[in-house]
Each structure stands twice: as structure tokens, then as C-alpha cells.
C-alpha positions in Angstrom: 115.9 -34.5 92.7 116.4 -32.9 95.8 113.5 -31.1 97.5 116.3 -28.3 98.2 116.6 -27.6 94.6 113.0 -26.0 95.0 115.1 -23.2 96.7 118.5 -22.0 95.1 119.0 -18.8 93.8 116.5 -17.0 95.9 117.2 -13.6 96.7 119.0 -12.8 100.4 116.4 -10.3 101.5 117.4 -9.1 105.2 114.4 -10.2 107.3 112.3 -11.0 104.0 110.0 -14.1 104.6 109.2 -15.2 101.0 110.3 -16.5 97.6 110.6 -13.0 96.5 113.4 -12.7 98.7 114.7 -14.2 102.2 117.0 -14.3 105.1 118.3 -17.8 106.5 115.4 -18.0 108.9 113.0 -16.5 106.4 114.2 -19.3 103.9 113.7 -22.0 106.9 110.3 -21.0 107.4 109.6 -21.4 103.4 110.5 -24.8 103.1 108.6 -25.6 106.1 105.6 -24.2 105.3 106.4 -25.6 101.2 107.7 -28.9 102.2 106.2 -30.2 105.5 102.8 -28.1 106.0 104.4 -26.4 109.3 104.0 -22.5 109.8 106.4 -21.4 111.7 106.5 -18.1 113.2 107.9 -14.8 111.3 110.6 -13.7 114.4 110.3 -10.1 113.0 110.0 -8.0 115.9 109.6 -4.1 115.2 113.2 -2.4 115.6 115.3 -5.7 115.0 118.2 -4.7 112.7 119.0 -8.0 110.2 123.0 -6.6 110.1 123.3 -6.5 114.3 124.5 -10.2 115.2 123.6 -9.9 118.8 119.9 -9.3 118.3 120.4 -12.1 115.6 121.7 -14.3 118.3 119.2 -13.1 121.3 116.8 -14.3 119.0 117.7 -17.6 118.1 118.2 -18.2 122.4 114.7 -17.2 122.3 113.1 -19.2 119.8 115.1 -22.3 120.8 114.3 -22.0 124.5 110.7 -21.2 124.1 110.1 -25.3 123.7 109.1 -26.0 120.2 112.9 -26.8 119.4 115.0 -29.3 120.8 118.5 -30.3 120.3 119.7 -33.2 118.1 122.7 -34.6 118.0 122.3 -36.6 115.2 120.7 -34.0 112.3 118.4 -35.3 109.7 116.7 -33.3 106.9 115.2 -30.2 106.8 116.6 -30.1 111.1 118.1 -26.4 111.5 121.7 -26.0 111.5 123.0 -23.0 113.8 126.5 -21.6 113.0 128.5 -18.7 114.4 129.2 -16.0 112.6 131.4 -12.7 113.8 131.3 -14.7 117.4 127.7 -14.9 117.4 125.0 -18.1 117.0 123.9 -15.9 114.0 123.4 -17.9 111.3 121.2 -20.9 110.2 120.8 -23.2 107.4 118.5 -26.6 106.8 120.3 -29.9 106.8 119.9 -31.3 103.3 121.8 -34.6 103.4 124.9 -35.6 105.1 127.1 -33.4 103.1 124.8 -30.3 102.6 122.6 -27.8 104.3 120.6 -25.1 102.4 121.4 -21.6 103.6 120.4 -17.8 102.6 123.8 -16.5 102.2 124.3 -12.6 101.2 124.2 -14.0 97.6 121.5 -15.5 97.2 120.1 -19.1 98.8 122.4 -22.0 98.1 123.7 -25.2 99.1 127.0 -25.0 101.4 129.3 -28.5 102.1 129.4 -28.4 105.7 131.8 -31.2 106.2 134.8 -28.7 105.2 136.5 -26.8 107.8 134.5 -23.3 107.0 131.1 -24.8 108.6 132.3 -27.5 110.9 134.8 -24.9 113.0 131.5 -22.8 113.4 129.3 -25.7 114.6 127.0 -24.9 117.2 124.3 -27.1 116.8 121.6 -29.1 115.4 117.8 -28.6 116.3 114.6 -30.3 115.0 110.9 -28.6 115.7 108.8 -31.1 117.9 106.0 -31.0 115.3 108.3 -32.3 112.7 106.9 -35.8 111.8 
């Protein structure tokens, strides 16, 4: 059994950083802290609004510039996956396995097949945190 198992169905909670409910990076940070012992900081900052892209997007620049992050081109499990959403790096999901990646859709965390043409025409990137073993 999958370790990602562990995490579908949870609630999409807009900025919500638990198992009561989560956002896709609240759900990142839950199976890293679950999963691999890493705590990985909350990226809530006071007046952020979940439904605005662009502040979704300035903040995924941030926290991938800042040094713990760095691009891979070759993902591996639990690396994060960033996707573009309305035009904007504004969504991310967890590499699973080749085929899948665990993401916190509006619906509810689930697996998505990212080797069809809905996830690999929004692409943007693959990027693993340095104190990953």
C-alpha cells in the first residue's frame, strides 16, 4: 500500500494546514511532517487570499528561491510538483509514483494521473527540499 493512501479524501480547506482540512501546500506540508519527519513552514501570511492566483504564485517564487528547494528534473516521491493554473504557477501536488501525484483539489485530496494531457500541458516543474534524505 501506498504511503499516499494515508491522505485521500481529506477536506480542501483554503489555506488549512491539517487533516481536518487542507490546501495543496497545506497537504504537502502533512505528509512531510507524517511521512519524512520534515516541518516545513506554514506560508500563511496575514491578508493572503487562497482564491487570488497571483499571491498564490508570488509565493511559490518565494519559497522556491529562498534555497531550501531546488529543481529536479528527474521527480521522485513525495518531490513537489508545480502546475499552472488560470496562467499562474498556482498549484502543487506530491509526486507519488511515475504515474501519480497526490494533490488537494477543490474536492477533496486525491490522486491525479499526470501523464494525461490535463497535467502534462500545465507542467512547470519539479522540486525536492535539500533536507529530503
Amino acid at each position: 500500500m501506498s504511503w499516499s493512501n494515508a491522505y485521500i479524501g481529506l477536506p480542501h480547506v483554503a489555506l488549512g494546514r491539517e487533516r481536518r482540512g487542507c490546501d495543496c501546500w497545506g497537504l504537502v506540508r502533512l505528509v512531510y511532517r507524517e511521512q519524512l519527519g520534515i516541518a516545513l513552514p506554514a506560508y500563511t501570511p496575514e491578508g493572503i487570499c487562497a482564491l487570488e492566483e497571483g499571491e498564490i504564485e508570488a509565493l511559490i517564487g518565494a519559497a522556491t528561491s529562498d534555497g531550501a528547494w531546488e529543481p529536479v528534473a528527474e521527480p521522485a516521491p513525495f518531490d513537489v510538483l508545480i502546475y499552472r493554473r488560470g496562467g499562474y504557477r498556482s498549484h502543487i501536488g506530491l509526486k507519488v509514483d511515475a504515474r501519480f501525484m497526490l494533490h488537494s483539489p477543490e474536492t477533496g485530496s486525491a490522486l491525479a494521473d499526470v501523464t494525461g494531457p490535463r497535467w502534462r500541458s500545465r507542467f512547470e516543474g519539479a522540486w525536492r527540499y535539500r533536507g529530503q534524505a
